[in-house]
N, C-alpha and C positions, 0 to 999 in steps of 0.2 A: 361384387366390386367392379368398377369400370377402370378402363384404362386412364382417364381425364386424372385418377383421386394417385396414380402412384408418386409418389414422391422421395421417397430410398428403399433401402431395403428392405424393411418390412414390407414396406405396402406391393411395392414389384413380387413377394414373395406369396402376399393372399392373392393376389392377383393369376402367379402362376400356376395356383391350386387346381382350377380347373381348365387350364386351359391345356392345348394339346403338348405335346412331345417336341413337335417342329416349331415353338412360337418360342420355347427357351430357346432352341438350339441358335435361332435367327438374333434373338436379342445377346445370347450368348459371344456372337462371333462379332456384331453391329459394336461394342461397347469394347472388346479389344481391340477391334481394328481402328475404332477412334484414339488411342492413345499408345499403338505403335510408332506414331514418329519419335515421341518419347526416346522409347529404344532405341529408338533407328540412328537421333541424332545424336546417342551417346555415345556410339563406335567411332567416333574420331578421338572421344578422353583417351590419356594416357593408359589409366587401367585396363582399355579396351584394347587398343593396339600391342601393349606391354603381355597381357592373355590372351592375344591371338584369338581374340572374341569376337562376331560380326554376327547381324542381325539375321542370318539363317536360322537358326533354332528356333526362334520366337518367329520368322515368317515362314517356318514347317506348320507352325500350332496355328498359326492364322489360316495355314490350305488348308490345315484339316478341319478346322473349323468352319469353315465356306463349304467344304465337300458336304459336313455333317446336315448344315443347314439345306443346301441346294439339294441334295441328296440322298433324303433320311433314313433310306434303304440300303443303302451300301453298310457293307461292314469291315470299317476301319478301327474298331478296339484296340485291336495290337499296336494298330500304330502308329493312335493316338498317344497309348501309355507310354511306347518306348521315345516316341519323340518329346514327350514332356518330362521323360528322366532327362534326356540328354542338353535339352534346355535346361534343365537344374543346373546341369553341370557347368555349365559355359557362366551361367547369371554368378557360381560364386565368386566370380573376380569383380562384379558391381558390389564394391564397398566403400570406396573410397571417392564415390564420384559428388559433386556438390550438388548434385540434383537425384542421391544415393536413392530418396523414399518414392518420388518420382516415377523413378526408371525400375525401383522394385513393382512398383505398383503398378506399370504397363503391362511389367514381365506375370506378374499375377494374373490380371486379365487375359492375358493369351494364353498361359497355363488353364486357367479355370475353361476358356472357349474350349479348347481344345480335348477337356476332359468332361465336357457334356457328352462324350462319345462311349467315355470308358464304362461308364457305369448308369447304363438308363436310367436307373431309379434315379440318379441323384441329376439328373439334368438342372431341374428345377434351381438346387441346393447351386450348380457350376453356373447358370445363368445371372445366380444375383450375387455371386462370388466376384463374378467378371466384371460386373454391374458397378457393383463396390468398390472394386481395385480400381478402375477404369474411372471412378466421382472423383476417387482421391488425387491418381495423375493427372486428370485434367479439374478445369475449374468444378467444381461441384454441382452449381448448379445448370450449368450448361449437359455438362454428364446426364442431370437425369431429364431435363427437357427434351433432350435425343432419346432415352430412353424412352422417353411416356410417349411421345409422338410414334419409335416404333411398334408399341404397343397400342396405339389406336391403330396404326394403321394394319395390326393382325386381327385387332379387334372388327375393322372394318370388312376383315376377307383379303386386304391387298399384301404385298409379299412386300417389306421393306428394305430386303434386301435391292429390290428395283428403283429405291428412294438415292437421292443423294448422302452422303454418309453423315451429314448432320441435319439436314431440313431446311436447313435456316442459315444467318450466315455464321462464317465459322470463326470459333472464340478463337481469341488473344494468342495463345501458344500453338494453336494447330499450323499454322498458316509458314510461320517460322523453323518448327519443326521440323515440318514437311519437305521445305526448302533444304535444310540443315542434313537430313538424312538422305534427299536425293542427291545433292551435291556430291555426298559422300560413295555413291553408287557410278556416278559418272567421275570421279576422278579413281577409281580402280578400274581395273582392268575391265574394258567395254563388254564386254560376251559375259564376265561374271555375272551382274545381276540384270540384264537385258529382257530375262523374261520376267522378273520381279519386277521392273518400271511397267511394263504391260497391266501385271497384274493387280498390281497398287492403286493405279489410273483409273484400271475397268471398277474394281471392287469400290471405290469409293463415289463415282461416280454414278451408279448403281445401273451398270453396265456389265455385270461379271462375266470372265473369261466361260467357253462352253462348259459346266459340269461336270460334262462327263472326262472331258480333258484334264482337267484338274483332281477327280478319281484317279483317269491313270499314271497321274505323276505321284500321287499319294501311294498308289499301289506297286506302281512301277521302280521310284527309286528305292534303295535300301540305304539303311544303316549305316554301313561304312563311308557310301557314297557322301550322305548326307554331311560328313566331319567335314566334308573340305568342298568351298563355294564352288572353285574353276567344275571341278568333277560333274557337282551339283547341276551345273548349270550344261554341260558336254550332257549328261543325261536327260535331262529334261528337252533337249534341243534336238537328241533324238527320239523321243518319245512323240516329240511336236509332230516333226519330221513324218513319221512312221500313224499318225494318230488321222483316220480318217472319221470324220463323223455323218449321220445317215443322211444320205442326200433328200431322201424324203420330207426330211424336219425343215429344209428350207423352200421348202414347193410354193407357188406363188398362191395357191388357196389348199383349204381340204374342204373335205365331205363327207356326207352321212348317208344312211338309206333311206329312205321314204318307204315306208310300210305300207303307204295307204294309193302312191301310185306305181310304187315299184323299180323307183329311179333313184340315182345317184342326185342330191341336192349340194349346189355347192353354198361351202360356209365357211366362218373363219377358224382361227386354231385357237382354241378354248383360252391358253393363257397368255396369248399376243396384248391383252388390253386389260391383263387383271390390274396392273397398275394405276389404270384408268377409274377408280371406284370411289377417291376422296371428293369429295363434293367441291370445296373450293378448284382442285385440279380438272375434273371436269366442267366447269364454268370458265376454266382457264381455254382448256381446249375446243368450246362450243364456240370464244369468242375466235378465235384462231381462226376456227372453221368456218365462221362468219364471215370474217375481211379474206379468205381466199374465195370464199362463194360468190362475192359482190366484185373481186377483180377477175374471177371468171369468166363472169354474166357482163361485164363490159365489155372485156374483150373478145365474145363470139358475138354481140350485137353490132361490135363498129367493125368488127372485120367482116360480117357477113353483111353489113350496107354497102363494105370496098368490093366485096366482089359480086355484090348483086345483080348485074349487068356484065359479067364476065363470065357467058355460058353455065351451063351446068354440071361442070366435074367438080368432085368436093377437092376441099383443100384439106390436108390429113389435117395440120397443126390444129384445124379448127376444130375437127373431129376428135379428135384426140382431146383437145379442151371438153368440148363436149360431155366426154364418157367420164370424163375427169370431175366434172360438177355434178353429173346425175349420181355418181357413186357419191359424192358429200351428200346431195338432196335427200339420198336414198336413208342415210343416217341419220337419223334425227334424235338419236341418243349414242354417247358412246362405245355402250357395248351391243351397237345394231353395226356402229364400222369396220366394215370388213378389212383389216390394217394392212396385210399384205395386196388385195386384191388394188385399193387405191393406193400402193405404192407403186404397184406395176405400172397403175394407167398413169400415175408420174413422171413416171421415167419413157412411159412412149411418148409421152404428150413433151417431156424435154429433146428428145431424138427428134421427133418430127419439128421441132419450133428452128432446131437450125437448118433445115433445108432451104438453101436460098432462093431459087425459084420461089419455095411459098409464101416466104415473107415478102420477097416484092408484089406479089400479088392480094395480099392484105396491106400492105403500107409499111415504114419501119416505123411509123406511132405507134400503129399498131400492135403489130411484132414485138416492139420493144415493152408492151402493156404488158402484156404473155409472159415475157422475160423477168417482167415484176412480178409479178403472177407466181413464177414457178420457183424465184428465191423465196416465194411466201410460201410455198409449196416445202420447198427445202426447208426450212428453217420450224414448219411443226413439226414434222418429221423427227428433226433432232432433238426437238423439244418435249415431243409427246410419243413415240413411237421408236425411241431408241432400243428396246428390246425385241422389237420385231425386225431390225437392219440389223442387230447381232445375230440372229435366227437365221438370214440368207447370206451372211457371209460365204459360207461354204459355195457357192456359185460360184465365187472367183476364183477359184484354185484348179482350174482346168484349162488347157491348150489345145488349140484347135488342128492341132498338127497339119496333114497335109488332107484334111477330110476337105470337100470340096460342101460350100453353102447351098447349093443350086440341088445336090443328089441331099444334102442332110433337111432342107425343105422339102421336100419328094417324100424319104419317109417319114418324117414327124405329120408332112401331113395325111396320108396312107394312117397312119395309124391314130390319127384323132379323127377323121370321116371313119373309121367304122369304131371308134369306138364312141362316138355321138350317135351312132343309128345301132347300135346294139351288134352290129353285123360281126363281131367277134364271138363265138360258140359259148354258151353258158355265161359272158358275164351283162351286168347290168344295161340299159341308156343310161342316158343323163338327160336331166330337165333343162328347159330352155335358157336357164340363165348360166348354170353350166357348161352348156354348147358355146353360148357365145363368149364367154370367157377363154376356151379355149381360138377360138377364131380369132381373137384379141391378139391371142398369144402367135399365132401362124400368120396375119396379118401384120405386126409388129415384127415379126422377122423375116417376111418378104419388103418388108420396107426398109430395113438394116443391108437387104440383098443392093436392095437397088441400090440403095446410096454407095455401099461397099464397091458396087460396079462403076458409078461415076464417080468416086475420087481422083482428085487432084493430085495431092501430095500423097508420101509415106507416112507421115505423121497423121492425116488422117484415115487414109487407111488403116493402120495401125489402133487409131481408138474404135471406130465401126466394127474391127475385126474380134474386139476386146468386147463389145456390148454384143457382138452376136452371139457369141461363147456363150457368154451370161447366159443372155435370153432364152439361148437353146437350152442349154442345161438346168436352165430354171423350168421352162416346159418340158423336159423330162421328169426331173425331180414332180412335178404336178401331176404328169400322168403316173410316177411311179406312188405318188401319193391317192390317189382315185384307184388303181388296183387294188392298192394294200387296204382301203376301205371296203371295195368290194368284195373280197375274198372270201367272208365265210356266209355270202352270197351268191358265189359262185356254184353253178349246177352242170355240167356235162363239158368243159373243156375239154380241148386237147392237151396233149403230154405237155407238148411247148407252152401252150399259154399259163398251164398250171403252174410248171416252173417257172416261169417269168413272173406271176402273181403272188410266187412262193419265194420269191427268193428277197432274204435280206443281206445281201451282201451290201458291203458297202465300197464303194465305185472313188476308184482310184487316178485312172485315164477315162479320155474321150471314148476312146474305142470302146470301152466298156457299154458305154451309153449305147452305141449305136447297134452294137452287138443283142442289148437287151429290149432294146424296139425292134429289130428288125424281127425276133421271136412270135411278134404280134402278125405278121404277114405269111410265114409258114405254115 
C-alpha cells in the first residue's frame, strides 16, 4: 500500500504494517501537535481556571513525543506512562466546556503521542489512535491530508518532522487557536511558559529545539516538579542554563577517510539536506539557486571591469563572491550541496562586501548588486537550509574574554599548517579541497582581524568582535570535527595528541578551545 491511498484509520493502519518503528512515532507526535491549540485555548474557560488546569500536562506528552520521534533510542517509558496518568488527571475537569469533544479529542492525541513510547508493540495501534483523535479536533479532512503528506514524505526517506506542521496552508481553527493559547501564555507570568513559546514556534515550524536538550528536560524534570508551571519552567531554565551540546555537530563541514589515497576528504553531514529529497521542493530550491547564480555572475563581471585597470590586488568582496558561486556551480543537484560549507562562504562573502574601501573601489552599483545578491543568499537559506543554521547555533554561545585575536590567529593557524601536511605524528593529511577549506577559514579570520583593527566606533567593534568568536570557534569545532573522524585512523601519536583526538568533552568557555589546540603543538 502506498502513502498517496491513506485516507483514515484503516488505511493509515495497513500502511503502518510494514513500515518502521520511527515513522508511527513521527506521525504519532506530527497529528497531536496539530490540535494542541485546541487545548491550549481552552485554559482560559471557567472550568480550566476554576481546576487550576493549564496546558502543561498535555505539552509534557507533546516533549515526549518529539523526544520519542527525534530520538528513538532513548528510553523514556517511565515517563511517558507516568506523565499521561497525570494528564488524566488534570483533563477530568474538561466536561463542561462548549467545545467539551474538541478538547477531549486534542487531549486524546497527545495521550496516544505520547504513549507510542510506552509499549513498542503498540506504536502502530498509538499512532493511528493520535491520527484519529487529532481528524476529530480538527476539520477531518484537512487532519488526514497532513497525515498522508507526512507519510509520503517518510515514504520518500525525508523526516517530516523537518516539514512545516501542516504543508499547506493552515485550516480555519488552527490559526485562531494558536493565537487564542498564545495569548494566554503571554498574559501569565512571562518566565512561566517562555520556553514553551520557543518550543511551539520551532516544532511547528519544522525547526525543532536540539533533541538531545529536549531528552534532558524529559529526563531531568520530575514528577512533583512537573504539578506546578513556575517550578516547571525555574527547572527547565536550568537545565538550559547547565545543557551544553557537542561543539563538533556544528563544525563548518565533516569528513571521511579515503581508503584509496589515504586522506581525510572533506564532505557534508549526512542529514543537513535530508529534507531536501521531495521533488517539487527540490525544483523549488534549484530555481533559488539559479537567480543567486545569475546575480553572482553579474556582479564579479561588472565589478571586475571597475577594477580592471586598478593594478593588481584582488579585492576580497569580489573573491569571496567568487568561492561563493563555484560552491553553487559545484552542486548541480541537491544532495552534492555542501550546506554548511556554502553557508560559511556566505557569511565571509557578507563580512568582506562591507569593507568600505572595497566597495569604492568596485562602485556602489556595484556593491549595492552584491548586497542584492546576498539578501538572495539570506533568504534560501531560511528557506531551504533552516536545519543546518539550527546545527551551528552552538557557535554563538562563547565570549571572547580577554584572549587576544592576533596570538589566537597564531595558533589556529600552527595547527591547521600541520595538520594539512600530515606533520602531526600518526594522524591523517587532507586532500586538497580540504586544505583549502580550511585556509578559507584562517583567511576569513585574518580579515575579521584587520577590519576589528581599523574600527571606527564601539558599536562596530563590538559586531567584528561577535563574528570573530563565531568564526574562531566554528574553526575549531571543524578541526575538532576532522580529529574525531580521524581517530580510528590514527597510528603512533603522542600521549597529548591522543588525548586531544580522544577527548569528547563538551566545551563550555573559550579557554577551553584554546587549551585543546594548543595540545596539537606540544
Amino acid at each position: 500500500m502506498r502513502a498517496e491511498d491513506i485516507e483514515d484509520r484503516k488505511t493509515l493502519q495497513a500502511w503502518l504494517t510494514d513500515r518502521p518503528r520511527a515513522d508511527a512515532l513521527a506521525i504519532a507526535h506530527r497529528a497531536a501537535l496539530r490540535v494542541l491549540p485546541v487545548w491550549g485555548a481552552a485554559m482560559e474557560e471557567d472550568w480550566a481556571r476554576k481546576g487550576e488546569v493549564t496546558a502543561l500536562p498535555l505539552l509534557r506528552c507533546n516533549l515526549i513525543s518529539a523526544v520519542a520521534a527525534l530520538v528513538p533510542t532513548a528510553d523514556i517509558t517511565d515517563a511517558a506512562a507516568r506523565a499521561t496518568a497525570t494528564a488524566a488527571r488534570s483533563a477530568a475537569f474538561a466536561t463542561t466546556t462548549v467545545d467539551a469533544h474538541a478538547v477531549a479529542d486534542a487531549r486524546a492525541a497527545a495521550f496516544a503521542s505520547a504513549d507510542t513510547d510506552v509499549r513498542a508493540a503498540t506504536d502502530a495501534r498509538a499512532a493511528f489512535t493520535s491520527a484519529r483523535a487529532a481528524a476529530r479536533a480538527a476539520t477531518t479532512a484537512d487532519a488526514w491530508d497532513a497525515i498522508r503528506a507526512d507519510a509520503q514524505a517518510l515514504e520518500a526517506g525525508n523526516n517530516p518532522l523537518f516539514d512545516d506542521i501542516w504543508h499547506f496552508e493552515n485550516p480555519e481553527f488552527f490559526t485562531p487557536a494558536t493565537a487564542a493559547m498564545v495569548s494566554i501564555w503571554k498574559n501569565d507570568p512571562p518566565a512561566r511558559w517562555t520556553f514553551w513559546r520557543r518550543w511551539w514556534d520551532a516544532a511547528v515550524n519544522g525547526q525543532p529545539l536540539d533533541p538531545q536538550l529536549q531528552l534532558a528536560i524529559v529526563q531531568g524534570v520530575d514528577d512533583d516538579t512537573w504539578q506546578d508551571p513556575d517550578k516547571t519552567a525555574a527547572r527547565i531554565a536550568e537545565i538550559e542554563a547547565g545543557f551544553v551540546p557537542k561543539l563538533s555537530d556544528a563544525a563548518f563541514a565533516d569528513f571521511r577517510f579515503d581508503d584509496v589515497h589515504h586522506w581525510m576528504v572533506l564532505v557534508d553531514f549526512d542529514d543537513d539536506l535530508a529534507h531536501l529529497r521531495d521533488p517539487e521542493v527540490i525544483r523549488a530550491f534549484h530555481e533559488d539557486c539559479e537567480d543567486l547564480r545569475d546575480q553572482l555572475q553579474d556582479f564579479i563581471d561588472f565589478a571586475g571591469d571597475a577594477i580592471a585597470g586598478d593594478g593588481n590586488r584582488a579585492v576580497a568582496m569580489v573573491t569571496s563572491a567568487d568561492k561563493l558561486l563555484r560552491e553553487l556551480q559545484r552542486a548541480d543537484g541537491a544532495d552534492r550541496l555542501r550546506a554548511r560549507r556554502f553557508v560559511q562562504l556566505g557569511q565571509y562573502t557578507e563580512l568582506r562586501a562591507a569593507i568600505e574601501a572595497d566597495r569604492k573601489r568596485v562602485g556602489e552599483i556595484n556593491a549595492k548588486a552584491l548586497d542584492d545578491a546576498l539578501d538572495a543568499f539570506r533568504a534560501l537559506c531560511r528557506k531551504h537550509l533552516g536545519p543546518v543554521l539550527r546545527r551551528m547555533e552552538p557557535l554563538d554561545g562563547f565570549d571572547l574574554g580577554h584572549h587576544d585575536p592576533e596570538d589566537l590567529l597564531g595558533l589556529l593557524s600552527d595547527v591547521v599548517a600541520r595538520l594539512k601536511s600530515a606533520q602531526i605524528e600518526g594522524l591523517k593529511p587532507l586532500d586538497p579541497d580540504a586544505q583549502a577549506a580550511f585556509d578559507d577559514m584562517v583567511d576569513a579570520l585574518k580579515d575579521l582581524r584587520t577590519q576589528l583593527a581599523e574600527a571606527q566606533s564601539e558599536e562596530r567593534r563590538s559586531y567584528l568582535r561577535e563574528r570573530f568568536t563565531r568564526g574562531y570557534v566554528g574553526a575549531f569545532a571543524t578541526v575538532k570535527r576532522l580529529t574525531e573522524r580521524m581517530t580510528p585512523y590514527a597510528e603512533g601519536t603522542t600521549n597529548a595528541v591522543d588525548g586531544a583526538i580522544r577527548n569528547q568533552g563538551r566545551f563550555k568557555k573559550f579557554s577551553e578551545l584554546v587549551e585543546w589546540l594548543s595540545q596539537f603543538l606540544t
